[in-house]
C-alpha positions as CSV (number, residue, x, y, z in Angstrom):
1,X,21.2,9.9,-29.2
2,X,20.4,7.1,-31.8
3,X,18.9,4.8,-29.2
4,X,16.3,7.4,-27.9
5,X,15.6,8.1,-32.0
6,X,15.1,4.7,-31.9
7,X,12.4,4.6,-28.6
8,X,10.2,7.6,-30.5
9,X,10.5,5.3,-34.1
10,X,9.6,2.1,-31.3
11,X,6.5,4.1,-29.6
12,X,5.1,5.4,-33.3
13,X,5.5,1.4,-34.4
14,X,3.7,-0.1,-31.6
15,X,0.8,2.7,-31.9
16,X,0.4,1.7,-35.4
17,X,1.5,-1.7,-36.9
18,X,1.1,-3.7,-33.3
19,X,-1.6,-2.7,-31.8
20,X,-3.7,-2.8,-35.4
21,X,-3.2,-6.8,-34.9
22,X,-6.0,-7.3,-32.8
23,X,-3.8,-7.3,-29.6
24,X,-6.3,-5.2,-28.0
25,X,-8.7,-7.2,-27.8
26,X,-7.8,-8.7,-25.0
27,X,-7.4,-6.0,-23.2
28,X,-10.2,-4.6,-20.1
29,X,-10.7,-1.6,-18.9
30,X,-10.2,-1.5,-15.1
31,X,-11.9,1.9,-13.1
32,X,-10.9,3.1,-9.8
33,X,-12.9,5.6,-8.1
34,X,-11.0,8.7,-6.4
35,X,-13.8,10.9,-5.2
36,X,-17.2,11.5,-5.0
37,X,-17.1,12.4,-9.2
38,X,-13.8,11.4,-10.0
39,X,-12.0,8.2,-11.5
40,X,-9.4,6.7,-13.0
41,X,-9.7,4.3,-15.8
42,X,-6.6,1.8,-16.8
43,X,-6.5,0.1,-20.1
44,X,-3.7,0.0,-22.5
45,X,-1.3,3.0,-22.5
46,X,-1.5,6.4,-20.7
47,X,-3.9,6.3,-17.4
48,X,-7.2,8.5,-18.3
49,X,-8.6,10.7,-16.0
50,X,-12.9,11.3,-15.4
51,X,-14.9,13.7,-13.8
52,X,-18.8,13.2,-14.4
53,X,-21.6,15.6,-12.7
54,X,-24.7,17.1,-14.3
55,X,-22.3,19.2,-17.0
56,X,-21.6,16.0,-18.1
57,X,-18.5,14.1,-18.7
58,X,-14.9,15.9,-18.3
59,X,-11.9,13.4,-19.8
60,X,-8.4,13.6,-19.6
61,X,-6.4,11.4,-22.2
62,X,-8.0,8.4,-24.3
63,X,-5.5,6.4,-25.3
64,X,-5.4,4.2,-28.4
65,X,-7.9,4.6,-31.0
66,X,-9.0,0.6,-31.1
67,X,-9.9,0.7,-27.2
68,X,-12.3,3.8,-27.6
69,X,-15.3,1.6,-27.7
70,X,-14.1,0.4,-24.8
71,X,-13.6,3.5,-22.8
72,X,-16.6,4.7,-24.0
73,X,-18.5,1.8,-22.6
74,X,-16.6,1.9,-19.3
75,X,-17.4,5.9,-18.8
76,X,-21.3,5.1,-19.6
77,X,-21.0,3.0,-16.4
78,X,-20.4,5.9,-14.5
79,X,-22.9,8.9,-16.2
80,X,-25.4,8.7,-18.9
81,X,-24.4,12.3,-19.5
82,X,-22.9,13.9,-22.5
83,X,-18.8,13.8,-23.4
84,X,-18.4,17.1,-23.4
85,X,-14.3,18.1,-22.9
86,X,-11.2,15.9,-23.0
87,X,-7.6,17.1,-22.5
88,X,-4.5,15.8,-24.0
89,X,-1.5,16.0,-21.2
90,X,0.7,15.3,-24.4
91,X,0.4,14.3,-27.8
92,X,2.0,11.1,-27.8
93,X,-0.5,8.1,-29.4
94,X,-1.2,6.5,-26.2
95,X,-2.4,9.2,-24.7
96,X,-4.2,11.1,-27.6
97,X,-4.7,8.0,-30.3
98,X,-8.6,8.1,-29.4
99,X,-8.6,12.0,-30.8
100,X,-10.9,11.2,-33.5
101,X,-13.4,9.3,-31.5
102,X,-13.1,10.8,-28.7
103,X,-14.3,14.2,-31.0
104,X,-17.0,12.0,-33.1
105,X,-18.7,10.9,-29.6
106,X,-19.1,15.0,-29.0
107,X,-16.0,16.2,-26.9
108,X,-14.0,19.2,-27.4
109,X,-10.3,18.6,-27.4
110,X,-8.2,21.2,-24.9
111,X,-3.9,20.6,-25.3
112,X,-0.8,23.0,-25.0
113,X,0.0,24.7,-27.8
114,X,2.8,22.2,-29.1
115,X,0.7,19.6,-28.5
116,X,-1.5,20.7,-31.6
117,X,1.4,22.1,-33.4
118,X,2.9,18.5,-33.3
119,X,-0.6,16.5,-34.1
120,X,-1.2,18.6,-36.9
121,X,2.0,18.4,-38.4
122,X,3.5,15.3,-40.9
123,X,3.6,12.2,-38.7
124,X,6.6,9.9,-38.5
125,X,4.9,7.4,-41.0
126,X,4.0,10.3,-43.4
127,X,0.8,10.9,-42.7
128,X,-1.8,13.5,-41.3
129,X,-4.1,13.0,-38.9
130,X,-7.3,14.5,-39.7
131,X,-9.1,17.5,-38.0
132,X,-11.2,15.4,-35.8
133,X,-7.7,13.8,-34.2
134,X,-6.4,18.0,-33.4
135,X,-7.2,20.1,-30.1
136,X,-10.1,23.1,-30.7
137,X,-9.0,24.8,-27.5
138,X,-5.6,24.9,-26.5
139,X,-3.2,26.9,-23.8
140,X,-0.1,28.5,-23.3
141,X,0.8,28.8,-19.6
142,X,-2.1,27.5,-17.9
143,X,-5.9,27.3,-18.0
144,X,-9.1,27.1,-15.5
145,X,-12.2,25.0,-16.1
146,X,-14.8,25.0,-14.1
147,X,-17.2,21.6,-14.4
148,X,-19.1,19.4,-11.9
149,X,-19.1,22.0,-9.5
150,X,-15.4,21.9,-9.3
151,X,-12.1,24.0,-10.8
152,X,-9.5,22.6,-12.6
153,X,-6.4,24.2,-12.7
154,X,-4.4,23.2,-15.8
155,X,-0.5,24.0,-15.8
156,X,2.1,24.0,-18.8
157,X,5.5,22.0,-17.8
158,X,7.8,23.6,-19.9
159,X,10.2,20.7,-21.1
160,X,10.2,17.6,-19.0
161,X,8.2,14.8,-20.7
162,X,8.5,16.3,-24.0
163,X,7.2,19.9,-24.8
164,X,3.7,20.3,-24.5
165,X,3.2,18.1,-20.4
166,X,0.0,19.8,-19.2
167,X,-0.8,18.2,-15.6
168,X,-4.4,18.8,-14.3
169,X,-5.4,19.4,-10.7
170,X,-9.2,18.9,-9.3
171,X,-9.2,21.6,-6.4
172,X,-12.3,20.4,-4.5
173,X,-11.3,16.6,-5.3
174,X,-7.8,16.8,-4.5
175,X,-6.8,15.0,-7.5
176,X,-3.8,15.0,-9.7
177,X,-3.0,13.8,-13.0
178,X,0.4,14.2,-14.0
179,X,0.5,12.7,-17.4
180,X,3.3,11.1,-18.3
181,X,6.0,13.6,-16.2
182,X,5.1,10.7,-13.6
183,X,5.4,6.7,-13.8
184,X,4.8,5.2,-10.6
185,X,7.5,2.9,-9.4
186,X,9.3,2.9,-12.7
187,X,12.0,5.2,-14.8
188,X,10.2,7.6,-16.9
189,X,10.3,8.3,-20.8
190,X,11.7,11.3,-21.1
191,X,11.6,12.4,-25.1
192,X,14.6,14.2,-25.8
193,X,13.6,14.5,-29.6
194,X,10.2,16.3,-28.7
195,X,11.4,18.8,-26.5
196,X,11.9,16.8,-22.8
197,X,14.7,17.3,-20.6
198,X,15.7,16.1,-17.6
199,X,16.0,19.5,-15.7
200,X,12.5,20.3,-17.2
201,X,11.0,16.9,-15.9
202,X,12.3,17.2,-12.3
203,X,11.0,20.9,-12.3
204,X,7.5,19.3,-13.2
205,X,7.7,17.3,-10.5
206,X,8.1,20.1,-7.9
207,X,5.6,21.9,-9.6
208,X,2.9,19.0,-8.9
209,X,4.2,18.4,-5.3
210,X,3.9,21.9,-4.9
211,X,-0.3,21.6,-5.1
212,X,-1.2,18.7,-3.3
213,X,-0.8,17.5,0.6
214,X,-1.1,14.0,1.8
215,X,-4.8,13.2,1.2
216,X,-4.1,13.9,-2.6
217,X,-5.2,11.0,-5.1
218,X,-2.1,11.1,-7.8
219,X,-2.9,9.7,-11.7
220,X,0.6,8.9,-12.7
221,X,0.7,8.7,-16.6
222,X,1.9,5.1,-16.0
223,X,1.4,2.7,-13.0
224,X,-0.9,2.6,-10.3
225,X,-2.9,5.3,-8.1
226,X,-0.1,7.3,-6.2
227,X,0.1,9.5,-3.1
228,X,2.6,12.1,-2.0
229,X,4.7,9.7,0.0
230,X,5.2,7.9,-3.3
231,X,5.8,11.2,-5.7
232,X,8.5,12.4,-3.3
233,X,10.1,9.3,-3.4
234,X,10.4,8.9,-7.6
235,X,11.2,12.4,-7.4
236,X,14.0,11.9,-4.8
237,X,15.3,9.2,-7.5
238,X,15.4,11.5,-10.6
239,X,17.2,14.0,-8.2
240,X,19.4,11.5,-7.2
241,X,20.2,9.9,-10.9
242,X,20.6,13.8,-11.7
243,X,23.4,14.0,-9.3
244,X,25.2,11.0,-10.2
245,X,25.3,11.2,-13.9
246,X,26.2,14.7,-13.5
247,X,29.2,14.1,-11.7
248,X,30.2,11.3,-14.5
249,X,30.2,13.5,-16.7
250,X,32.1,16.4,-14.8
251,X,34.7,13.1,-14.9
252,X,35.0,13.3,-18.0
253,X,33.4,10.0,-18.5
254,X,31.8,9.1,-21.9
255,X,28.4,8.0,-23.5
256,X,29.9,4.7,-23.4
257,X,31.0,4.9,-19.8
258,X,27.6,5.7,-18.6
259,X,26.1,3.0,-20.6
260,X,27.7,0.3,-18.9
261,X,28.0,1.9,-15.8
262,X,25.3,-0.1,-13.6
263,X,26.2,1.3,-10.2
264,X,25.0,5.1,-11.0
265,X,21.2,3.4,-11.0
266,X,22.3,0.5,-9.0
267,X,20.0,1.7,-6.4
268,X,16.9,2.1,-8.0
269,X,17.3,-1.0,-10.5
270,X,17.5,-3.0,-7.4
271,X,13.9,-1.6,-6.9
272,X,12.9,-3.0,-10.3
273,X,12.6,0.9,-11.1
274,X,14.2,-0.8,-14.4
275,X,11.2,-3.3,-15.2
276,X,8.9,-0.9,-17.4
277,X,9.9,0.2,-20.9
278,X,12.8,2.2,-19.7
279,X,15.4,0.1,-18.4
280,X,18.0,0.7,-16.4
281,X,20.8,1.7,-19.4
282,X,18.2,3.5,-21.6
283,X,17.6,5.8,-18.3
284,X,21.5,6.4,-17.8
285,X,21.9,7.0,-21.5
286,X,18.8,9.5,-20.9
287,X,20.4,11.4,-18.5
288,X,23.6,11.7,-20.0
289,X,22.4,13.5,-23.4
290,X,20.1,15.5,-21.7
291,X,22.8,16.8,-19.1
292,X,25.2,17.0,-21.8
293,X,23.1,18.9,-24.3
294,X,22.0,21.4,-21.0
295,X,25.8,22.6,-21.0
296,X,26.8,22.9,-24.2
């Protein structure tokens, strides 16, 4: 377990000391249109999700708080209209580090109910973020929001990414975000020490598969714009790491065992699924706690 303490202590560090460097600078906001209303907007950290109409502007994660200027600009590209919600699929910093701004420019923060419960909390560095930086609505199952002439349905995944995944679904758009219980072409984070699991995380999966059809534009939380075809196929790997770890372990194999093991991802790091910030041992060492910790 100390190397996936280790990736949460890594994530918190690059949030704060790194990225307060001025290595953002650099950095552009790219937008892809997915419907008539809808976009999605790339940056640095967790894809964000737009909806504009005459309501006014409907966001889905922001980020880090030194690109908010940024975003900002890039959404007043698309609508001169007010920022009027914005929903945290999780509370990790590059998805929700823009809180604060995000609030100040006039939205109204929606989140699970552990997603406020862990923003409101002591940080990892000690601090506090203030009440600007917290959700004002928030959910415990699921949630409907009707704006731009459209409803979005907004589910709870109970323990996959961590423990407050909410993934978001525009019914007349045919859109999907997942947050980050979906990374395109890559192994996924899955944070064991807030609450993910690997059962949880593949359950999510089905749960967005089950809503969509092939037309369906698909946000991951990392990578590019996805379709179904593509969001069988990562869940067809989890399934298929699942099943071979799982059967390491009912051989009595060790942490250690798994760790070096390269042929239970061998498959899927030939695909360079092992290229993002999970590579192919952290995903294997992933696995095997999670699976272990589910029987025990």
């Amino acid at each position: 377990m100390k190397i996936l303490k280790h990736l949460s202590i890594f994530l918190v560090f690059i949030s704060t000391s790194t990225y307060s460097q001025g290595r953002f600078d650099k950095v552009e906001i790219k937008t892809t249109q997915l419907s008539d209303h809808t976009y999605m907007l790339e940056g640095a950290g967790g894809n964000i999700g737009v909806s504009i109409g005459e309501d006014g502007v409907f966001v889905i994660d922001d980020q880090f708080a030194p690109l908010s200027e940024k975003i900002l600009a890039a959404i007043k590209t698309l609508s001169d209209k007010p920022l009027k919600f914005l929903v945290n699929t999780h509370y990790h910093g590059d998805h929700s580090g823009g809180n604060e701004n995000m609030t100040k420019a006039g939205a109204t923060i929606i989140a699970h109910d552990n997603v406020k419960k862990r923003l409101e909390g002591e940080q990892r560095d000690g601090s506090y973020k203030p009440k600007e930086a917290l959700p004002v609505i928030t959910f415990n199952d699921k949630l409907n929001i009707t704006i731009n002439d459209e409803s979005v349905a907004v589910f709870h995944a109970a323990n996959a990414h961590t423990d407050g995944d909410a993934l978001l679904y525009f019914t007349q758009s045919n859109v999907l975000h997942t947050g980050d219980t979906y990374f395109n072409g890559r192994y996924p984070y899955i944070d064991l020490n807030s609450g993910g699991s690997v059962d949880g995380y593949i359950e999510a999966v089905k749960r967005g598969l089950m809503v969509i059809d092939k037309d369906t534009k698909i946000i991951p939380g990392h990578g590019k714009v996805s379709n179904e075809e593509e969001y069988k196929s990562f869940l067809e790997m989890l399934e298929t790491l699942r099943t071979n770890i799982q059967k390491a372990i009912d051989d009595g194999k060790t942490e250690d065992d798994v760790k070096a093991d390269t042929s239970l991802t061998k498959t899927y790091d030939d695909l360079d699924y092992g290229s993002g910030f999970i590579n192919s041992e952290r995903i294997r060492l992933t696995f095997y706690n999670s699976l272990k910790a589910s029987k025990s």
